[in-house]
N, C-alpha and C positions, 0 to 999 in steps of 0.2 A: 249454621254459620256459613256453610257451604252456599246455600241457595242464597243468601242476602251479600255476599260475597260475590257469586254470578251477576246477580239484579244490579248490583252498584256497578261490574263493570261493563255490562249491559245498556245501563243509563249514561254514563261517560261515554260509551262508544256511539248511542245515537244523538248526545250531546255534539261531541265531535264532527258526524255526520252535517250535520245544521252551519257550522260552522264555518266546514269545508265546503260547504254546497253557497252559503253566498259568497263565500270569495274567487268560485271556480264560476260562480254564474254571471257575476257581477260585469266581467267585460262585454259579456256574451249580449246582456242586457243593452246596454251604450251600442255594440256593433248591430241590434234589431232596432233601437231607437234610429240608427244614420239609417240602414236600409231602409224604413218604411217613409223616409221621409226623402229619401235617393225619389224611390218611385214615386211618389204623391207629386213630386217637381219634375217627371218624366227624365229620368235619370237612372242609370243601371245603380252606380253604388259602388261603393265595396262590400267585401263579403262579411257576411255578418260576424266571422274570428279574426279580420282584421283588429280589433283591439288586444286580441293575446298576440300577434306576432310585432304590434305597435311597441306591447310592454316589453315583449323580449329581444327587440333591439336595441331599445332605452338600459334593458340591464344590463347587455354588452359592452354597452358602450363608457369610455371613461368621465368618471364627476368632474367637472369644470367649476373650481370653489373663484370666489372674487378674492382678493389678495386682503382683502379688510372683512371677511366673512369672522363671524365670533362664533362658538360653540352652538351658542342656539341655531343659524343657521343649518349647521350640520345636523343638528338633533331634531330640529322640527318635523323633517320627513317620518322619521322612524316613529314621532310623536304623532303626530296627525292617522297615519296609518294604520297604529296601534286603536287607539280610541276609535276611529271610525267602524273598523273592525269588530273591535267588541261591540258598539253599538249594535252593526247591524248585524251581529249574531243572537243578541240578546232577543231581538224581535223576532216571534214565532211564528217560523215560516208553515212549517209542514203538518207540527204536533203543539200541543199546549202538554204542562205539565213535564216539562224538561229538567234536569237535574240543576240547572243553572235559573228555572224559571224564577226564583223571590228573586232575585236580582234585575228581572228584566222589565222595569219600572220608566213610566214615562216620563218622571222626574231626570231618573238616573241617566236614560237615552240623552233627553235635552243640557242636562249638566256633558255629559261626556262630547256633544256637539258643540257647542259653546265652551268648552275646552279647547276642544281641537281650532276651532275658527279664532280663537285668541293667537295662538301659538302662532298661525300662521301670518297674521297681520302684522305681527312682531317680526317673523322672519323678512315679509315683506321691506319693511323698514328697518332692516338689519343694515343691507347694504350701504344704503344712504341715496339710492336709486330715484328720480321724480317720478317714473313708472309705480316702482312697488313704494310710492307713500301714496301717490294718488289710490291704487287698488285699497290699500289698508283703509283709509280714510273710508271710502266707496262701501267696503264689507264693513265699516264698524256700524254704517250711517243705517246699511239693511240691517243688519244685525240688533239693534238700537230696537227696530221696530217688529223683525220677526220675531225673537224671544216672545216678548211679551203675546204678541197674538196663540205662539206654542204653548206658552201657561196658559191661556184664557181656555184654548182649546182642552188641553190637561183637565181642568176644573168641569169643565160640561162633560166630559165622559167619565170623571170623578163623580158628582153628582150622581149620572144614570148607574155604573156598575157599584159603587160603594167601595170605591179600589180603584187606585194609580198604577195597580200589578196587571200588564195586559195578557197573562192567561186568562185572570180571571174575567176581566172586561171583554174577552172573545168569547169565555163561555158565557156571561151574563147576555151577550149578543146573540147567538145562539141558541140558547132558549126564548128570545124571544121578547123584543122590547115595545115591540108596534111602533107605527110611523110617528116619529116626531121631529117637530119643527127646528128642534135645541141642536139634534142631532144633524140633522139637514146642514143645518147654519156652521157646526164644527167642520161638517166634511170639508164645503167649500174655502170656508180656512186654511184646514190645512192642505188641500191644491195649493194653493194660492202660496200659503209659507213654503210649502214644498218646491213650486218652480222658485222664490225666489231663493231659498238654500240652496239649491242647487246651479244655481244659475243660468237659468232656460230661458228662452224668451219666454217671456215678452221685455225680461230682467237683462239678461245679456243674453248675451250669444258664443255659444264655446265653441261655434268654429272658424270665428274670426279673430283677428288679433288687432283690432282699430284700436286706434291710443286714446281716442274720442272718447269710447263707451267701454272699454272692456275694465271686468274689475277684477272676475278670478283670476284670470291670467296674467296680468299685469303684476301680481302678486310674486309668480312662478319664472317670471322670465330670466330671471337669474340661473335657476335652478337647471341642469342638466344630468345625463346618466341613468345610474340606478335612484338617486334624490329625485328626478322630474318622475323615473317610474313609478314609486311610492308615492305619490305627489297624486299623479293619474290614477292611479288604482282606487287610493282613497275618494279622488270625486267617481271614479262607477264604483264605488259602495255605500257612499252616498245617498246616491240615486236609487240604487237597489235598495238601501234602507226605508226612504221615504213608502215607495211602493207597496214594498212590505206592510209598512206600516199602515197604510188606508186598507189593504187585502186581510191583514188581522183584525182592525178595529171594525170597521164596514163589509167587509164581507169575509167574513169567517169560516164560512161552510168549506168541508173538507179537512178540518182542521181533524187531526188525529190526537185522540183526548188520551190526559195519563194514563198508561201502562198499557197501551192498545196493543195490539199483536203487531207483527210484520205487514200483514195486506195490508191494513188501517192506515198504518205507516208510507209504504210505495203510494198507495190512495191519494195520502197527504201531498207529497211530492210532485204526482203527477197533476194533483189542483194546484197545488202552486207555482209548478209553471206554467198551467194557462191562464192563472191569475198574473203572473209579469208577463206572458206575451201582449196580454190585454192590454195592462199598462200603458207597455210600450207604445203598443198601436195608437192608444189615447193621445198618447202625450206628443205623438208626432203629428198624429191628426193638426192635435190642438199650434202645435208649432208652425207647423203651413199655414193655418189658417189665422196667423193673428203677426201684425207687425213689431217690432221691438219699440219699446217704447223710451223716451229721452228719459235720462239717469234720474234729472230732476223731478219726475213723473210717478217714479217709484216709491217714495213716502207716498203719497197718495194711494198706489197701487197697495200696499201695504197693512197703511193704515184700514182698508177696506176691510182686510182679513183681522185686525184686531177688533175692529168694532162687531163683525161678524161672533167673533167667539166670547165678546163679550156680551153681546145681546144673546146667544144662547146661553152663559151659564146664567145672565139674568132670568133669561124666561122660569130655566130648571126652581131656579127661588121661588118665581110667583106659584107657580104651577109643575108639581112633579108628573104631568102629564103629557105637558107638553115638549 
């Protein structure tokens, strides 16, 4: 009783562990995405823990409500932050086979993000603001169309591992699936839904605030305090989600399998943070080198990625080889 006693709080504690590590990484992640892209435009930068000393001035500082704010406004920070959170804890960063792993379901990730992007589109148009109704409009119009590409994508890696449970679809990956086309075609999907969830060019741009184009932000302009700090956190965890998530499904290796030892474990950790440094470096590469495109451009941009994940779990039917 003793030993299964130990084990269960064993398994909570490196439960735990995972937990605390994306949401301690999470800024760290957004402060390597500004530096690598400071330098690519011959630019010093700030330092890459600029986003922890960003958050902890926003938490000093006092919430500023609009005098016709309703309940939901208030709630929506703690709402958004909650759900992102567990999302992107659920996602296996370091080990597979986590005490929380039946739950860490690619259904469940997408429901609990399309949770949170509801809540907040609502808060948008809480106020009564032209700003935050055009953002809301803007996120429902993407939103509309990335869901659906996230299910197509879901379903093609359903298909291959026989499971929406992404331990098991990291080990089915890891043993070994050989090159295929289905899979090819989901990755670039989910790129593609991932800059536009998160709002990256070529989608928007999150460090301007033009009233033209911007759509997350436009959402938040109301929002100040410890509300904009929750606010900010949730999109770099987010983002850390996403990442996670192509470094689980697509590149798996390093992953520390159920009931490994400690070394297995640090192993894990120290792959996965060269897998989000990598990210990083990609994703800013990819940001330099590509211009933002007009809002109306992005169904198109979009649409790309659903057709994408729909032609692979097509293929997966003709052919389970492919």
């Amino acid at each position: 009783m003793d030993l299964m006693a130990n084990l269960q709080i064993a398994n909570l504690l490196v439960q735990g562990t995972q937990m605390l590590l994306v949401l301690a990484l999470a800024p760290l992640l957004t402060g390597l995405v500004r530096k690598v892209k400071a330098r690519l435009t011959r630019r010093r930068g700030a330092s890459v823990f600029q986003p922890y000393r960003d958050l902890a001035r926003l938490l000093n500082k006092e919430a500023v409500l609009a005098h016709n704010a309703s309940w939901l406004f208030r709630a929506v920070p703690y709402l958004l932050f909650a759900a992102t959170w567990v999302a992107a804890a659920l996602v296996p960063t370091f080990g597979t086979g986590l005490i929380f792993s039946w739950s860490a379901d690619l259904i469940v990730i997408t429901a609990l993000l399309g949770s949170a992007r509801f809540f907040l589109a609502l808060a948008g148009m809480d106020v009564g603001t032209s700003f935050g109704g055009i953002g809301s409009s803007r996120e429902v119009m993407i939103s509309s169309l990335a869901e659906p590409a996230m299910i197509m994508i879901v379903f093609s890696l359903a298909l291959v591992a026989h499971s929406t449970q992404l331990s098991t679809i990291a080990s089915v990956m890891v043993a070994g699936v050989g090159l295929r086309v289905s899979l090819a075609l989901a990755l670039v999907a989910l790129a593609i839904v991932a800059v536009a969830e998160n709002g990256r060019i070529p989608v928007d741009n999150p460090a301007t605030h033009l009233e033209l184009t911007m759509v997350h932000e436009a959402m938040v302009l109301e929002y100040s305090g410890r509300h904009l700090a929750l606010i900010e956190l949730a999109a770099q965890l987010k983002l850390l989600l996403f990442i996670s998530l192509v470094a689980c499904v697509f590149v798996p290796w390093g992953l520390a399998p159920a009931g490994a030892g400690a070394g297995a474990v640090v192993l894990g950790m120290a792959s996965y943070g060269a897998k989000l440094a990598a990210g990083a470096v990609l994703l800013a590469v990819f940001e330099t080198s590509i211009a933002k495109m007009r809002v109306f451009r992005v169904p198109d941009f979009l649409g790309a990625a659903l057709m994408l994940g729909l032609l692979g779990t097509l293929l997966l039917f003709v052919s389970r080889i492919l």
